[in-house]
C-alpha positions in Angstrom: 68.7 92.0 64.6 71.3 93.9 66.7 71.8 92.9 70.0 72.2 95.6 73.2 75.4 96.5 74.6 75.9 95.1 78.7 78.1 97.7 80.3 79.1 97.5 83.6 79.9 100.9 84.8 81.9 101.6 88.2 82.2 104.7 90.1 85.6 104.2 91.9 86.3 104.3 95.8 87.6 102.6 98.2 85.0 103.3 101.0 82.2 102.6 98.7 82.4 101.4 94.9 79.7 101.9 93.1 78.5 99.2 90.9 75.9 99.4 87.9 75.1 97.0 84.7 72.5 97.8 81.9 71.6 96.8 78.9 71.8 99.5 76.0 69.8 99.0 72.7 70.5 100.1 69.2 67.6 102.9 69.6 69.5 104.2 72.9 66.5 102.9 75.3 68.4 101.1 78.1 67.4 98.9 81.2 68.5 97.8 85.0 70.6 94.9 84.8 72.4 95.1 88.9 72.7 97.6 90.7 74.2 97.9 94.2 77.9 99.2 96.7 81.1 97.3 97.3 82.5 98.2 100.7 85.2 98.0 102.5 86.0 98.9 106.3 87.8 102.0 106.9 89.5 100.2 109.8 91.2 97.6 107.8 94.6 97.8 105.8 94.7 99.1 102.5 95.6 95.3 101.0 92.4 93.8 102.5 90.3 96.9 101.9 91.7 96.7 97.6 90.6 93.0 98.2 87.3 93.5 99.8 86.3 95.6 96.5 88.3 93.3 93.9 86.5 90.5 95.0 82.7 92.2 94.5 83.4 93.9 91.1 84.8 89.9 89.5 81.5 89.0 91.4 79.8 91.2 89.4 81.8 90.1 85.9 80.8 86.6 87.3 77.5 87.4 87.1 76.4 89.2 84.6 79.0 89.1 82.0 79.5 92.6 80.8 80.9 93.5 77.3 82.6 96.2 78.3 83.8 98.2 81.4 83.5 101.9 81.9 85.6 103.4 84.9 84.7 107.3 86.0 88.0 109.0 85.8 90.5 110.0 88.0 90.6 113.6 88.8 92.4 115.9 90.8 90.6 116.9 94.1 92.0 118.6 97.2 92.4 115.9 99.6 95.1 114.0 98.8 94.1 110.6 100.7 90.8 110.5 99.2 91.8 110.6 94.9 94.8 108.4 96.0 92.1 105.4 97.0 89.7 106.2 94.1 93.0 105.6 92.1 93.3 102.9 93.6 90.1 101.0 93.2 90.0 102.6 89.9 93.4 100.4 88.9 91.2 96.9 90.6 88.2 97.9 88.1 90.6 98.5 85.1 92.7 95.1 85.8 89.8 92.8 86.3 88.6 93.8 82.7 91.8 92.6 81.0 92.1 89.5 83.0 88.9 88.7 82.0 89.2 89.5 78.3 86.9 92.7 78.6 87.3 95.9 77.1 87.6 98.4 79.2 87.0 102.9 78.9 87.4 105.6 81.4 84.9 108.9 81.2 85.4 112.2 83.2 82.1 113.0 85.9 81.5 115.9 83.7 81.8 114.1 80.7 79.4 111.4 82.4 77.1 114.0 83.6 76.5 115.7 80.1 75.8 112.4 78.9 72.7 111.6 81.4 71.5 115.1 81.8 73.1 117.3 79.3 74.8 119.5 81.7 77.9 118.8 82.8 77.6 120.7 86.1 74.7 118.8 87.3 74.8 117.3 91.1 73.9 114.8 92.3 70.3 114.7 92.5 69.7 115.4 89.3 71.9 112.7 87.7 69.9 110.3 90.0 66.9 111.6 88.8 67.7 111.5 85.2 68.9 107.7 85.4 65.4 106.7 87.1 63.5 108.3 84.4 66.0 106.6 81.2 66.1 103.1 83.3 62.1 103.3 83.7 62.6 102.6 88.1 60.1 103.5 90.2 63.0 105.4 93.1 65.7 107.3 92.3 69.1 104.5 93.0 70.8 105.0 96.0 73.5 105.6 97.1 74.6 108.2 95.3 77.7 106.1 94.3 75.1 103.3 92.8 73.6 106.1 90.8 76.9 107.5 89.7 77.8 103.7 88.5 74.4 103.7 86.4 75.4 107.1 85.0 78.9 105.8 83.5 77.5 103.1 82.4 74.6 104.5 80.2 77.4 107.1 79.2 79.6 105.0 77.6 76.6 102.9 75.8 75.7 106.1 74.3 78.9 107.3 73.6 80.4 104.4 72.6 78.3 101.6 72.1 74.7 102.2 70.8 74.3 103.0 67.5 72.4 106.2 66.0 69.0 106.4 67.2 66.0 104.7 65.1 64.2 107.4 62.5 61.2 108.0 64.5 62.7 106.5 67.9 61.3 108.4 70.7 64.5 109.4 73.0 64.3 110.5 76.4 65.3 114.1 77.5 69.0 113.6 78.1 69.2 110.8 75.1 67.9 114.3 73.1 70.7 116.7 75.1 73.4 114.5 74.2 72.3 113.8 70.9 72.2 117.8 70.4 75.8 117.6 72.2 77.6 115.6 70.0 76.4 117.5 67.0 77.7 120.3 68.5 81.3 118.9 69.1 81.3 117.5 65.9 80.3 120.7 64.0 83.5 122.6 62.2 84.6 125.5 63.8 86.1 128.9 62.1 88.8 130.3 63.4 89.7 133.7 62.2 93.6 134.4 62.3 94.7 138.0 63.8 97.6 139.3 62.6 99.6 142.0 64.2 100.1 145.2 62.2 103.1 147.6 62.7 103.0 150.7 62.4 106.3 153.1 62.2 109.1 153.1 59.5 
């Protein structure tokens, strides 16, 4: 009997860090393990801030013993202060998983949100409300960052952990969407070649 994958999935930041942990079955049907926010004050320097979220994510390793990390990517945004401290945490997340032996993956939000609600421009509300409904809870997580963590996390068990769903295996909505998704991306493409044609002596 094959046993679920634990992910622990982290959505990056240094004002709040989301943290999420569930379990992900063979047949793709997943549950709550943790949930919750590692903060640190605004006010304090950037040293004890990157400490104040290091110390709550190996809490979390502590305590639940993931098999593997996921991190949300890095991506460019317009404020230059803000991705620099998501980088930051990001690098805390990425070097607790070695030093504890764990395996560790990165996903992109869009990748992240094609996985739980097979769009990849979906906001924020819906990706809450999609991980409610796959994780069975009764209110959509909050904060937004807690959600977001839940979202990676159920990503990358999908993605990279869980095996093919069960013949007969009922799937959720977005289990369905990425299902259809990865078909898609793994169907062979044509590509017709143009050629140029001269004309004149």
């Amino acid at each position: 009997m094959s046993r679920s994958l634990r992910v622990l999935g982290i959505d990056p930041g240094l004002t709040r860090c989301g943290i999420g942990v569930v379990d992900v079955s063979p047949d793709r049907t997943a549950s709550l393990v943790h949930v919750g926010v590692v903060r640190s004050a605004v006010t304090d320097p950037i040293e004890k801030r990157l400490a104040a979220i290091a110390a709550g994510i190996r809490a979390v390793l502590n305590a639940h013993d993931p098999h593997v990390v996921a991190v949300e990517r890095v991506f460019a945004q317009n404020n230059r202060h803000s991705v620099m401290g998501t980088a930051q945490a990001s690098g805390i997340a990425l070097l607790l998983a070695a030093e504890h032996g764990i395996p560790a993956a990165t996903h992109t939000p869009s990748e992240v949100k094609a996985a739980v609600t097979g769009y990849g421009s979906a906001d924020k509300l819906q990706v809450q409300t999609m991980v409610a409904r796959v994780l069975r809870l009764d209110a959509l997580p909050q904060p937004a960052d807690a959600a977001d963590a839940l979202a990676i996390a159920l990503c990358h068990g999908w993605r990279g952990g869980a095996a093919a769903p069960a013949t007969g295996g009922a799937l959720t909505p977005a289990q369905k969407a990425w299902r259809d998704a990865e078909k898609r991306q793994s169907a062979p493409t044509t590509r017709v070649a143009r050629t140029k044609v001269r004309t004149g002596a």
